[in-house]
Residue frames relative to the residue before (quaternion, step in Angstrom):
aa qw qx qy qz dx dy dz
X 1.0000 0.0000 0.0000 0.0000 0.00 0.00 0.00
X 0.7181 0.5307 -0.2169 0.3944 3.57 0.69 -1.09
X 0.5465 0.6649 -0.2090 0.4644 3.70 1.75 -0.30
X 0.4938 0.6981 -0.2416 0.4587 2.66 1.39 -1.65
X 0.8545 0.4806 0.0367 0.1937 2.89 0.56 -2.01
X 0.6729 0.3549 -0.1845 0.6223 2.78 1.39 -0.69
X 0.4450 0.6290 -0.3556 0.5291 3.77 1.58 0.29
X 0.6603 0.4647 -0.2218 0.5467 3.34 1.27 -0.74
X 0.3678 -0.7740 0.4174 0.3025 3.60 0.66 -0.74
X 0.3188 -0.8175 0.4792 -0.0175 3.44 0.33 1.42
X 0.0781 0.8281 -0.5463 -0.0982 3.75 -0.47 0.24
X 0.8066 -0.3347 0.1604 0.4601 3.60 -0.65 0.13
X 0.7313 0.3126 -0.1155 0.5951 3.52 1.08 -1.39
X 0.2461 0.7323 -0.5629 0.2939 3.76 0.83 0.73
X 0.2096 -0.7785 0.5900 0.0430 3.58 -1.09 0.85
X 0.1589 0.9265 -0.3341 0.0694 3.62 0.00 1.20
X 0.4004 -0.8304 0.3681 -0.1208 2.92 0.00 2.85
X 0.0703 -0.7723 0.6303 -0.0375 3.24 -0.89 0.98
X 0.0142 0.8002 -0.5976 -0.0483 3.40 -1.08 0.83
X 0.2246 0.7566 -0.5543 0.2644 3.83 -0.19 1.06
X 0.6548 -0.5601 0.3740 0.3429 3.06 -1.85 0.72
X 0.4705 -0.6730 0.5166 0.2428 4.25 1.18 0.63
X 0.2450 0.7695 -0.5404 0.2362 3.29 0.35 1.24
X 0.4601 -0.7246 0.2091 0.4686 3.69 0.56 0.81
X 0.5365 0.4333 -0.5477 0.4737 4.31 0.95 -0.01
X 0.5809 0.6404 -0.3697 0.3402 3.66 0.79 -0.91
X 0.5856 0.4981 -0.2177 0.6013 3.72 1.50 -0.83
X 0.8735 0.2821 -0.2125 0.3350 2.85 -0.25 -1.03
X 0.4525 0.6390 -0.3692 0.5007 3.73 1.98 0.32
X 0.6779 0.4128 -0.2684 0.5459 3.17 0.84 -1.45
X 0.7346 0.3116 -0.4127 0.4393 4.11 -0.07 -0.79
X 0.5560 0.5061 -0.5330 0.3881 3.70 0.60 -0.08
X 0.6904 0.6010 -0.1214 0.3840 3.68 0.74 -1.24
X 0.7999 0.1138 0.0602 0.5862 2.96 0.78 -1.02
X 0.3212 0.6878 -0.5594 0.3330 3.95 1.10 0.44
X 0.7137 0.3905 -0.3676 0.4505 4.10 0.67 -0.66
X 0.5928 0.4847 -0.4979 0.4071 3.49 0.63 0.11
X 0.6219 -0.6362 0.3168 0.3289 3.50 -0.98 1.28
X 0.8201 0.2826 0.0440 0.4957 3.03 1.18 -1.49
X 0.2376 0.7337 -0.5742 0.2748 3.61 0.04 1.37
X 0.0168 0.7773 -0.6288 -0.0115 3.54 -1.32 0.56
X 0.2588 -0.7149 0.6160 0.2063 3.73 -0.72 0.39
X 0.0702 0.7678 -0.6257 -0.1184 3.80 -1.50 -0.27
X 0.4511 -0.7946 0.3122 0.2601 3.58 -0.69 0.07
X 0.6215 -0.5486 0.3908 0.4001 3.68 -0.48 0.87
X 0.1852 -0.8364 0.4345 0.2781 3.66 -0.29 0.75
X 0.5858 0.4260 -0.5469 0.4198 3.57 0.70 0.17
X 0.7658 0.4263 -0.4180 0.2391 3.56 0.19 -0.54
X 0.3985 0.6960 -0.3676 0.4709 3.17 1.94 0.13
X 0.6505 0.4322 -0.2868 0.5548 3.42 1.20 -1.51
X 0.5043 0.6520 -0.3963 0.4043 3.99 0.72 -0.73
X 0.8299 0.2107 -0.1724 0.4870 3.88 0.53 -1.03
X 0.7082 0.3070 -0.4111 0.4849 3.28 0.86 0.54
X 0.3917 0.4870 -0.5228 0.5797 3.18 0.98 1.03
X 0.7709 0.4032 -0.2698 0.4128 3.07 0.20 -0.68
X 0.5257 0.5259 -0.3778 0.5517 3.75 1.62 -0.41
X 0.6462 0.6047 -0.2687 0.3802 3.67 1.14 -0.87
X 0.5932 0.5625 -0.3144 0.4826 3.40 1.34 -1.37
X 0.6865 0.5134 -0.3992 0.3253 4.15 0.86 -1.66
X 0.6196 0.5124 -0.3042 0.5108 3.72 1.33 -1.67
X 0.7992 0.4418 -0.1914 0.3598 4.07 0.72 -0.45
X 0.3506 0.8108 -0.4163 -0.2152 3.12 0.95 -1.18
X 0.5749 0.6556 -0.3923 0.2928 3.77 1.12 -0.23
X 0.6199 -0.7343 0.1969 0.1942 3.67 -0.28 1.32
X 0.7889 0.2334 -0.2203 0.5240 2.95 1.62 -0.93
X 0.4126 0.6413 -0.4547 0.4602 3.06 1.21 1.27
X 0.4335 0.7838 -0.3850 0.2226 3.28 1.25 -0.65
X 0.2776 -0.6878 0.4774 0.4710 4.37 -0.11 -0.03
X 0.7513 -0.4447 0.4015 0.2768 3.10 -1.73 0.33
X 0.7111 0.4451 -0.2764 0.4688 3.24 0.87 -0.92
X 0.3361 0.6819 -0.5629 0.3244 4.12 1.32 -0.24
X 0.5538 -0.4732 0.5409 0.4204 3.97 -1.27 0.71
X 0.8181 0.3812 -0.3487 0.2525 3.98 0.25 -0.64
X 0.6102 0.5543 -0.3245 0.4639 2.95 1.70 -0.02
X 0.6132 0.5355 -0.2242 0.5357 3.39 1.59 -0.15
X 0.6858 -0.5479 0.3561 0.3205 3.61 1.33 -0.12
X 0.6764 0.4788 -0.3187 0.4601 3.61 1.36 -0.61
């Protein structure tokens, strides 16, 4: 990621945005990498966000036709 970046040509007021599913090497890559740049922010992929609370939903649920609508299997994914 940081290659990329510095291949591109950062400048002082550069803003460097991550979107990913926030798996803790994925953090702790990006804030190592990109922690001296003033401006940096991170966010999370929203399906795999919706993925692990579905999947937190399925342990507190496990009965199928209980499952919410919004679960990836009820949505097709």
């Amino acid at each position: 990621m940081y290659t990329a970046a510095l291949e591109a040509g950062p400048g002082e007021n550069t803003h460097a945005h991550r979107t990913f599913e926030m798996a803790q090497r994925q953090v702790l890559q990006f804030e190592e990498q990109f922690s001296a740049q003033p401006l940096h922010s991170r966010c999370a992929d929203f399906y795999h966000v919706l993925e692990y609370v579905a999947g937190a939903a399925k342990a507190l649920q496990p009965e199928a036709d209980r499952t919410p609508a919004w679960s990836p299997s009820k949505l097709g994914a």
